[in-house]
C-alpha positions as CSV (number, residue, x, y, z in Angstrom):
1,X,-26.8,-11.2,-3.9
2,X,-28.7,-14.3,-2.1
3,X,-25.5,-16.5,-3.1
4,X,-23.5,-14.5,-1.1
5,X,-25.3,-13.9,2.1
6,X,-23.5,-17.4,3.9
7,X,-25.0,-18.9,6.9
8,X,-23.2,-20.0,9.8
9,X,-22.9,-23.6,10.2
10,X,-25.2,-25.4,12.9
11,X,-21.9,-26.0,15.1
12,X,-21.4,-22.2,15.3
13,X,-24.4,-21.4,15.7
14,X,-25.4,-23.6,18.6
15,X,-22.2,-21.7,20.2
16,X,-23.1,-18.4,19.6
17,X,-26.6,-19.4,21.5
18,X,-24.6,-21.3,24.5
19,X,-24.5,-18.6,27.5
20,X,-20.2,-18.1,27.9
21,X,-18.7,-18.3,24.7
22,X,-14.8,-19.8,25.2
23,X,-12.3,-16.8,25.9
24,X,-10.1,-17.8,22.5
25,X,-13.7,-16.8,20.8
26,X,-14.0,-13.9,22.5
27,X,-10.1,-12.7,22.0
28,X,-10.8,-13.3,18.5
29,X,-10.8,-10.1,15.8
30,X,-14.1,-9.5,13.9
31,X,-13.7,-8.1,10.7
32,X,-15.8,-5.4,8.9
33,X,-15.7,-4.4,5.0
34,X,-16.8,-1.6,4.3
35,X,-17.7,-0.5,0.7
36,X,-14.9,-2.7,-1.1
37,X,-14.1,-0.9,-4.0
38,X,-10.4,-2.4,-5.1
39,X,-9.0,-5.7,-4.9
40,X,-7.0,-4.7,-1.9
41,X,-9.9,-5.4,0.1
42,X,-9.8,-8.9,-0.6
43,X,-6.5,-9.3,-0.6
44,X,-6.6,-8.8,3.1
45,X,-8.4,-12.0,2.9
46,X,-6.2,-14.2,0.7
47,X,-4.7,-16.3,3.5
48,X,-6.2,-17.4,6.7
49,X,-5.2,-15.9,9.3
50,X,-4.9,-17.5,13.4
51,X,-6.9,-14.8,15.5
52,X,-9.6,-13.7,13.0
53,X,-12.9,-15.1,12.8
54,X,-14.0,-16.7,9.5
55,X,-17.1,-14.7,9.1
56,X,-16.7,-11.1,8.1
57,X,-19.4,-8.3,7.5
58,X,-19.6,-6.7,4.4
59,X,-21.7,-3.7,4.6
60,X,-21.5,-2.1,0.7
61,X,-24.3,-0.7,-2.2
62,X,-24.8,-3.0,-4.5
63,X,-23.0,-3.3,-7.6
64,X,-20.0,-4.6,-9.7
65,X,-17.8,-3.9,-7.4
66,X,-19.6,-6.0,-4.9
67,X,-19.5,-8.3,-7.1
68,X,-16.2,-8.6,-8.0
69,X,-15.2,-8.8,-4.4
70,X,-17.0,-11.4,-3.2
71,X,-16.5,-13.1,-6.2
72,X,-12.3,-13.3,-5.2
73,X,-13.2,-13.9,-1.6
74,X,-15.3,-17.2,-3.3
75,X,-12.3,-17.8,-5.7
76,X,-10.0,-17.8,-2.4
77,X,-12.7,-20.6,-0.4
78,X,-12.8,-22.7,-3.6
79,X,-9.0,-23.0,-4.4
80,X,-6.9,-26.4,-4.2
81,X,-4.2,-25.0,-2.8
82,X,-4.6,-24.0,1.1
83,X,-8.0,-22.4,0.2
84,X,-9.9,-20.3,2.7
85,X,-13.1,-20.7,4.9
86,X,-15.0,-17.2,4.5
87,X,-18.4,-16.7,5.5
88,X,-19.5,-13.6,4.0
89,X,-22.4,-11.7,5.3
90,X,-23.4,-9.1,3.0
91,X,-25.7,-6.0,3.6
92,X,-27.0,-3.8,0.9
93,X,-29.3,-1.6,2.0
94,X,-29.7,2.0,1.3
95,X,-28.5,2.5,4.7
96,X,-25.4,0.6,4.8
97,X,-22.9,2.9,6.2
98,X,-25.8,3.5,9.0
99,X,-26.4,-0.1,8.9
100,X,-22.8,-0.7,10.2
101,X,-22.3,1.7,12.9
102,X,-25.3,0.5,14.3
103,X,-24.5,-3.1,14.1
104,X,-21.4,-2.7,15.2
105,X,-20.3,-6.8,14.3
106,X,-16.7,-6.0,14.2
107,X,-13.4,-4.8,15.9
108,X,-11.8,-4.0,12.7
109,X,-13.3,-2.0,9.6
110,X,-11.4,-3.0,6.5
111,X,-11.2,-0.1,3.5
112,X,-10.2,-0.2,0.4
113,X,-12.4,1.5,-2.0
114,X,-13.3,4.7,-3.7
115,X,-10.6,7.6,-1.9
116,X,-12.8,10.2,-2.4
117,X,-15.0,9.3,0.6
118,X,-12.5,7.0,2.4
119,X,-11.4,9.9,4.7
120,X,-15.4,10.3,5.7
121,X,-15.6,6.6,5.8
122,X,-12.6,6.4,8.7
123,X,-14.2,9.3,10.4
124,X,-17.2,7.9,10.8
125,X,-15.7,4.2,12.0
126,X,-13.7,6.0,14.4
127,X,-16.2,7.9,15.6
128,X,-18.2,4.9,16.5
129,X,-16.0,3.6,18.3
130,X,-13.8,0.9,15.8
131,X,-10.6,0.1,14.9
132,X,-9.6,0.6,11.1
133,X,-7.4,-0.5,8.9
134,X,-7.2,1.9,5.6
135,X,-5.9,0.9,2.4
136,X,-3.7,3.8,1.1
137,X,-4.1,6.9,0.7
138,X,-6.0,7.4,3.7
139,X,-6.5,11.0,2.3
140,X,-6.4,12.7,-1.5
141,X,-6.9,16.3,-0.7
142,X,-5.6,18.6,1.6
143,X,-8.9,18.8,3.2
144,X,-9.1,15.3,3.8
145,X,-5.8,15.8,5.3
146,X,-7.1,17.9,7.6
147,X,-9.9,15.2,8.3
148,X,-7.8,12.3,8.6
149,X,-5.8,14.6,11.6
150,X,-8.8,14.6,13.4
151,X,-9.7,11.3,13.1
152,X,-6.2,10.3,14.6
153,X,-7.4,12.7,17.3
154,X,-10.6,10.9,18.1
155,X,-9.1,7.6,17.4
156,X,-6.6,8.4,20.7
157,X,-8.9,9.7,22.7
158,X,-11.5,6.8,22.0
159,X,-8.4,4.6,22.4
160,X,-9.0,2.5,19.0
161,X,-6.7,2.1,16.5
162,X,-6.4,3.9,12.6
163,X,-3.4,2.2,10.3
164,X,-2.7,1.9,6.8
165,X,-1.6,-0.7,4.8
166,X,1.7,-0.1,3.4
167,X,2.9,-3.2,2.1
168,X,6.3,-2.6,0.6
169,X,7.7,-2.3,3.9
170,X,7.8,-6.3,3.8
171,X,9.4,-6.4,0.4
172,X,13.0,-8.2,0.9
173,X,14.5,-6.1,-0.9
174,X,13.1,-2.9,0.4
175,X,14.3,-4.5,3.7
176,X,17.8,-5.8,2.8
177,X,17.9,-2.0,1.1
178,X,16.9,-0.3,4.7
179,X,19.5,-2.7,7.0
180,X,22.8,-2.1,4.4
181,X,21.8,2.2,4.7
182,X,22.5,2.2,8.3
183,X,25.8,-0.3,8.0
184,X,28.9,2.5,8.3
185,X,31.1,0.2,7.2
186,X,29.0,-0.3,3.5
187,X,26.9,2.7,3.0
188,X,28.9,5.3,5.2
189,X,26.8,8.2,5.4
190,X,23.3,9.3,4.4
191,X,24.8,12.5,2.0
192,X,21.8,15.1,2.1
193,X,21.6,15.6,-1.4
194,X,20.7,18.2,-3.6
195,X,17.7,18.9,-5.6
196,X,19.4,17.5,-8.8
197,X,20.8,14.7,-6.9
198,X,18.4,13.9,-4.0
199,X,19.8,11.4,-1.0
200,X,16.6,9.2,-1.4
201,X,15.4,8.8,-5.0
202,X,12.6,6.2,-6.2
203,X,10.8,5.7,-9.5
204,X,7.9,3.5,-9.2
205,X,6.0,2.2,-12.6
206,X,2.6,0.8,-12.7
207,X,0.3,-0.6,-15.1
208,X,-3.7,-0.1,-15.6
209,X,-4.2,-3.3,-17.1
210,X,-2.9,-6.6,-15.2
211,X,-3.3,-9.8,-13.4
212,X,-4.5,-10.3,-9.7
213,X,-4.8,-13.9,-8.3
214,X,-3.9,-14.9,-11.9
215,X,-6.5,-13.1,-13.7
216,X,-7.2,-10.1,-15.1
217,X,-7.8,-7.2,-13.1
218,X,-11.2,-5.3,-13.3
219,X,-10.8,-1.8,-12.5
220,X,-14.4,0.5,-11.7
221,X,-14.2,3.6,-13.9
222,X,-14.0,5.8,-11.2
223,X,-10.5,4.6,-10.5
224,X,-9.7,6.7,-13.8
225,X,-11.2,10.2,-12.4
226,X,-8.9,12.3,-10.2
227,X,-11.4,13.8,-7.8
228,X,-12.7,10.1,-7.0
229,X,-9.4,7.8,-7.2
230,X,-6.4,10.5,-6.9
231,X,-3.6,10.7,-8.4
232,X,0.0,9.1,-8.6
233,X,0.8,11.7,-6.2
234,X,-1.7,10.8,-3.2
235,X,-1.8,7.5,-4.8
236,X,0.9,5.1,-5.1
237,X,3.3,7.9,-4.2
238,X,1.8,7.2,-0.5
239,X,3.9,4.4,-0.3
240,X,7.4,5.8,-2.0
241,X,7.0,8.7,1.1
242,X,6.4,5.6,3.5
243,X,9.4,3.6,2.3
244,X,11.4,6.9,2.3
245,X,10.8,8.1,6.2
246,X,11.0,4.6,7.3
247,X,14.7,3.9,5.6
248,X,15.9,7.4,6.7
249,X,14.0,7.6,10.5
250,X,12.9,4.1,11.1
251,X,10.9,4.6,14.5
252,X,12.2,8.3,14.8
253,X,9.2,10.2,14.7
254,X,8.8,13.3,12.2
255,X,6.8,16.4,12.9
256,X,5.4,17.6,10.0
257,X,5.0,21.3,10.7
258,X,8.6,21.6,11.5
259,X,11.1,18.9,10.1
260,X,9.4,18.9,6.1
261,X,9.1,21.2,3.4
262,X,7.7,20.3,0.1
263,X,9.8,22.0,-2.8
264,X,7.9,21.0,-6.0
265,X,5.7,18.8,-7.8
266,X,4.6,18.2,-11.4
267,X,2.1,16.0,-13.1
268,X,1.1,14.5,-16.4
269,X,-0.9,12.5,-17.9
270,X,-1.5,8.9,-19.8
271,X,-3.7,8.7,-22.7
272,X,-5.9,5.9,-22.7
273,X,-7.8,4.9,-25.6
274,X,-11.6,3.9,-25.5
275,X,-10.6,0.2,-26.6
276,X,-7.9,0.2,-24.2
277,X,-10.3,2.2,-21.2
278,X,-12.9,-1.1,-22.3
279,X,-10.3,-3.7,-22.0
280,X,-9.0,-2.5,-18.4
281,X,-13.3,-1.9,-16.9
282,X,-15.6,-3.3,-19.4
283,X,-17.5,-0.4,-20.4
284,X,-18.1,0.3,-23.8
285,X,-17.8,4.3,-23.1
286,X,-16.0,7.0,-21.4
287,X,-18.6,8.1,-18.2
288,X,-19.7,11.6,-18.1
289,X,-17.0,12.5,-15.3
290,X,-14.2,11.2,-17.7
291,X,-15.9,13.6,-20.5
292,X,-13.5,16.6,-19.6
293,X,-10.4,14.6,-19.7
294,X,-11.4,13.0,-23.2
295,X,-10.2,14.2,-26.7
296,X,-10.5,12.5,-30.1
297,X,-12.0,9.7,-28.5
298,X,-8.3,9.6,-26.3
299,X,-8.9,10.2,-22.5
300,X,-6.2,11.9,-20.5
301,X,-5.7,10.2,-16.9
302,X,-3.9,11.9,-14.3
303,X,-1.6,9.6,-13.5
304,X,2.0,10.5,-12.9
305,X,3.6,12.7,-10.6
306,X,7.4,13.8,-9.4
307,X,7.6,15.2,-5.8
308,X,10.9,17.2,-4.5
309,X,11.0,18.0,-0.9
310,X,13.0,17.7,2.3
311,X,12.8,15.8,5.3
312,X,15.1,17.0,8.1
313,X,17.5,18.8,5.5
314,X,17.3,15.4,3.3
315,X,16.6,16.0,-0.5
316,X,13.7,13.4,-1.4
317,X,12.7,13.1,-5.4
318,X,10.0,10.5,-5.9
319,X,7.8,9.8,-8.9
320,X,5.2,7.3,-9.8
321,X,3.9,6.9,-13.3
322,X,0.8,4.5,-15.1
323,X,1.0,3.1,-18.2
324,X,-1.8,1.1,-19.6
325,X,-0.1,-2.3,-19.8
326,X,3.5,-3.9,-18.9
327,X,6.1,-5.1,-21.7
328,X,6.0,-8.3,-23.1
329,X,7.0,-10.8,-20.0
330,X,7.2,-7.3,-17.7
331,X,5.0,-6.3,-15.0
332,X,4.9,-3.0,-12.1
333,X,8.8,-1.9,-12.1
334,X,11.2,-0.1,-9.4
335,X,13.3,2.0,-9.0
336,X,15.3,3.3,-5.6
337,X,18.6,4.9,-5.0
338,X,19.8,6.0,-1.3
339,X,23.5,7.9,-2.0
340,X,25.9,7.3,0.6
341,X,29.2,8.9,1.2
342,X,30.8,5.1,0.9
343,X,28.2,3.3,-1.7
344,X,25.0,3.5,-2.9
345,X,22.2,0.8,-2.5
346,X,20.0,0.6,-5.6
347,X,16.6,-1.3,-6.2
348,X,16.5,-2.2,-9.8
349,X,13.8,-3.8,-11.5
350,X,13.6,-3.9,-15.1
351,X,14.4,-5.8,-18.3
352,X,18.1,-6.7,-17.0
353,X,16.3,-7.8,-14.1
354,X,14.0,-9.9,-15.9
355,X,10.9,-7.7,-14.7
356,X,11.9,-9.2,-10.8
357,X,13.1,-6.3,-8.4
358,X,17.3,-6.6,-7.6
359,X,19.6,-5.4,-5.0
360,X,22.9,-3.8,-5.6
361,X,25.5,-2.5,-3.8
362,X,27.6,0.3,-6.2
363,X,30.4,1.4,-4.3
364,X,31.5,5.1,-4.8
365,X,35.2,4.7,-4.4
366,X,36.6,1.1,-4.4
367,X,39.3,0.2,-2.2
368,X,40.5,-3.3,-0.9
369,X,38.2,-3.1,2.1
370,X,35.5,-2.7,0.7
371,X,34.0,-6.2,-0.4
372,X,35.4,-7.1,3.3
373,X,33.1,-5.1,4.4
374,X,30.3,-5.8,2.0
375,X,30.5,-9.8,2.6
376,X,31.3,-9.3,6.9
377,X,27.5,-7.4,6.5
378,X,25.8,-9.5,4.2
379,X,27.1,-12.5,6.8
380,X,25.5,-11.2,9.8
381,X,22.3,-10.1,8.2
382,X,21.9,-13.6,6.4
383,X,21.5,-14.4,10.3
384,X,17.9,-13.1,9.9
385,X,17.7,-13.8,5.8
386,X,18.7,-17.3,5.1
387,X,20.6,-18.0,1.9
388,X,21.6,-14.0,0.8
389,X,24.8,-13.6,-0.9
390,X,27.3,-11.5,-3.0
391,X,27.9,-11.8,-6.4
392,X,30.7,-9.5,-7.8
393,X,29.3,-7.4,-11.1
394,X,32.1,-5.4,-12.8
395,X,32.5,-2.3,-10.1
396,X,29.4,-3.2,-8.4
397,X,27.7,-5.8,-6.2
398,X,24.5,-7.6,-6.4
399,X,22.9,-9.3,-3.1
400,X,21.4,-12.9,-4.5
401,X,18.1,-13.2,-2.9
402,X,16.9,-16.6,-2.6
403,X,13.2,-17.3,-4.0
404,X,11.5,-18.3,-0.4
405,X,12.3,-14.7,0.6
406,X,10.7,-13.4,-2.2
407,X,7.1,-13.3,-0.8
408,X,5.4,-11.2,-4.0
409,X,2.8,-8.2,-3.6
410,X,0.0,-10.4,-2.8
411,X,1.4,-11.6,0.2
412,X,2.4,-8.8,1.8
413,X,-0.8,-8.1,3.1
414,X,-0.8,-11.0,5.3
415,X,2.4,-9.6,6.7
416,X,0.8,-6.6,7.3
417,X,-2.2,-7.8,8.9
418,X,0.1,-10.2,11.4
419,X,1.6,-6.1,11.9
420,X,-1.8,-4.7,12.8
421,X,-2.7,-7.9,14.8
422,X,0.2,-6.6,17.0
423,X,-0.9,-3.5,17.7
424,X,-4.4,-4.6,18.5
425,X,-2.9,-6.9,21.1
426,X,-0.7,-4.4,22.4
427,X,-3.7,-1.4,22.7
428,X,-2.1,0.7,20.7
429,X,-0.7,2.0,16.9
430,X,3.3,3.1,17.9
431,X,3.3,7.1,18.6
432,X,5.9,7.1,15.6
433,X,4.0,4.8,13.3
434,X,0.8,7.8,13.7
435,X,3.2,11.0,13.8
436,X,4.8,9.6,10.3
437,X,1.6,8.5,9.3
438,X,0.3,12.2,9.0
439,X,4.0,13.5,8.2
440,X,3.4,10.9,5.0
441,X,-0.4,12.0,4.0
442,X,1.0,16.1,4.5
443,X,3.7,15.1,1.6
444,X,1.2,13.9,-0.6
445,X,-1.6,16.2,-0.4
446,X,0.5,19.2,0.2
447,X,2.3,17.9,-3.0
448,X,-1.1,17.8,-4.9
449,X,-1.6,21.1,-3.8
450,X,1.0,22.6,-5.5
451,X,1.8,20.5,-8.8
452,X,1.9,22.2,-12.1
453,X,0.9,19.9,-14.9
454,X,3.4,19.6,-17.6
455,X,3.2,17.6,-21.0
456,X,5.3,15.0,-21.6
């Protein structure tokens, strides 16, 4: 690991020994990683960012996954194109958790890693006293769930901040999506729905084997075992309950205990061959904790999950599924309906689509007003998104999305950084943000909870 553990430049170092280091130094945000475990981690990382320093403290076991973080963190210093300046100072001792709250070298732990001790890992930052920002789920279990409460408890009262990263909130067209929902003249009227036909509905599909910063993508095994990684439900299903409350509420804040009730849940699973379980981690075999899942030399992965509940009297359906790779030219897809009394807005992203996600506007009577309407709010919001238009499609509408507000996955996470640097400089997470926050993690876990598993 010597190739990793950076020094600091002479300059810096004869700074940090000068007795008053400049206020902008001092203002600036320190960041900790702590055990990176998924490429999310590094991802954080991928831009440079005004306001954060450039060395970072990476407190971790040694390992593969180690590895393969610091080896995108490297890939990010060492590119043509705008590349980064991290200084990464590793430590591997047995002790490193220890190690870290004793430190204490940073304002901000960064997590992203292994869920089934994330929820320990936040409690323990918090409880020392730093700010966190979680990759989801924050929580996989119901008794994490009960954890992660606490921790926003202690977080309050130590008056340090605790925030996921939920980047689909800066998706254009999850955005464009939210803004035409609350235009009366377009949408009309959130209809509550009904189990079979839910107000919000979104499918979201993901793949096990694919390509991060234009390679493939490593996964650890343990991403494969439910008890370590979770599953679509407490998974990626975190951010289809995010993306849900936030269209519906906004900032309105939701109290779990009263406003939501969680109808049903089901789960299946993916098989995953041993060849296609090598290509996606590199081992050659299934580990021991797979070993229950695994029959004729076919391992079962929990992946996918439906969820049915309501929010305020609002019918909610979401599902997330795993496959183990994309179609030819495809990639992750999306699905997302909101019903309306006057249209319905729909995120589609499949092979029509060419793999890209698209926004439409499917009106549910047409009259002569209507594309008016349509084009008088598409006008005023192109105010704030440059260059979006209408392009009439049979009975329905599609909203052209020029490419520069197409910012892709990977850059989302400097968006929501930029968010968190906010709330640092404000002192404080929004009340709403951390009352939906825990609304969000009670959806998942109680969902988990309750699934039956089902063969499909």
């Amino acid at each position: 690991m010597k190739q990793y553990r950076y020094l600091l430049g002479a300059s810096l170092l004869m700074a940090a020994c000068q007795p008053g280091q400049p206020k902008e130094e001092q203002d600036m945000v320190h960041l900790i990683t702590l055990a990176p475990g998924h490429f999310h981690a590094a991802l954080v990382q991928k831009t440079a960012t005004p306001g954060i320093d450039s060395v970072v403290h990476v407190y971790a076991p040694e390992g593969p996954e180690l590895e393969a973080h610091l080896n995108l963190i490297s890939q990010y210093n060492g590119r043509a194109d705008q590349p980064t300046n991290w200084k990464e100072e590793v430590y591997t001792g047995a002790d490193w958790l220890e190690k870290m709250k004793a430190d204490r070298k940073g304002s901000v732990v960064v997590l992203a890693g292994n869920n089934k001790e994330k929820t320990n890992y936040i409690n323990a930052a918090v409880k020392a006293g730093m700010n966190v920002l979680a990759d989801k789920p924050m929580a996989i279990t119901e008794a994490d769930f009960n954890s992660l409460r606490a921790s926003f408890a202690d977080a309050a009262s130590a008056k340090v901040l605790l925030y996921d990263i939920m980047t689909e909130r800066s998706e254009i067209t999850n955005i464009l999506q939210k803004e035409l929902l609350r235009d009366a003249t377009v949408f009309g009227e959130i209809q509550p729905g009904t189990p079979e036909q839910p107000a919000i509905e979104i499918e979201s599909i993901h793949h096990f084997y694919k390509m991060v910063s234009g390679k493939p993508l490593r996964r650890p095994t343990w991403f494969f075992d439910p008890s370590q990684q979770g599953d679509a439900l407490v998974d990626v299903n975190t951010h289809l309950v995010d993306l849900s409350h936030w269209m519906l509420f906004d900032t309105t804040a939701l109290d779990y205990t009263t406003d939501i009730r969680v109808n049903k849940a089901v789960k299946w699973k993916t098989p995953l061959t041993r060849a296609q379980f090598s290509t996606i981690t590199g081992a050659e075999t299934f580990p021991g904790f797979l070993l229950p899942y695994v029959k004729d030399s076919v391992a079962g992965i929990a992946a996918n999950g439906t969820v049915d509940y309501t929010v305020k009297g609002f019918h909610i359906r979401l599902s997330a599924l795993w496959n183990f790779e994309a179609p030819a030219g495809g990639g992750d897809t999306h699905y997302a309906i909101a019903r309306g009394t006057r249209a319905n807005i729909v995120i589609r992203q499949g092979k029509e689509e060419s793999w890209k996600p698209e926004l439409y506007v499917e009106p549910v009577v047409t009259d002569t007003a209507f594309a008016t309407a349509l084009e008088a709010s598409v006008k005023r919001l192109s105010a704030q998104h440059p260059g979006i238009t209408i392009e009439p499609q049979g009975k329905r509408f599609r909203i052209l999305i020029p490419q520069d507000l197409r910012t892709g996955h990977e850059a989302h996470f400097a968006e929501v950084l930029q968010r968190y640097l906010g709330f640092l400089k404000a002192g404080a997470v929004p009340a709403w943000e951390v009352k939906n926050m825990i609304a969000k993690y009670y959806v998942t876990t109680a969902g988990q909870a309750m699934a039956t598993e089902i063969t499909k």
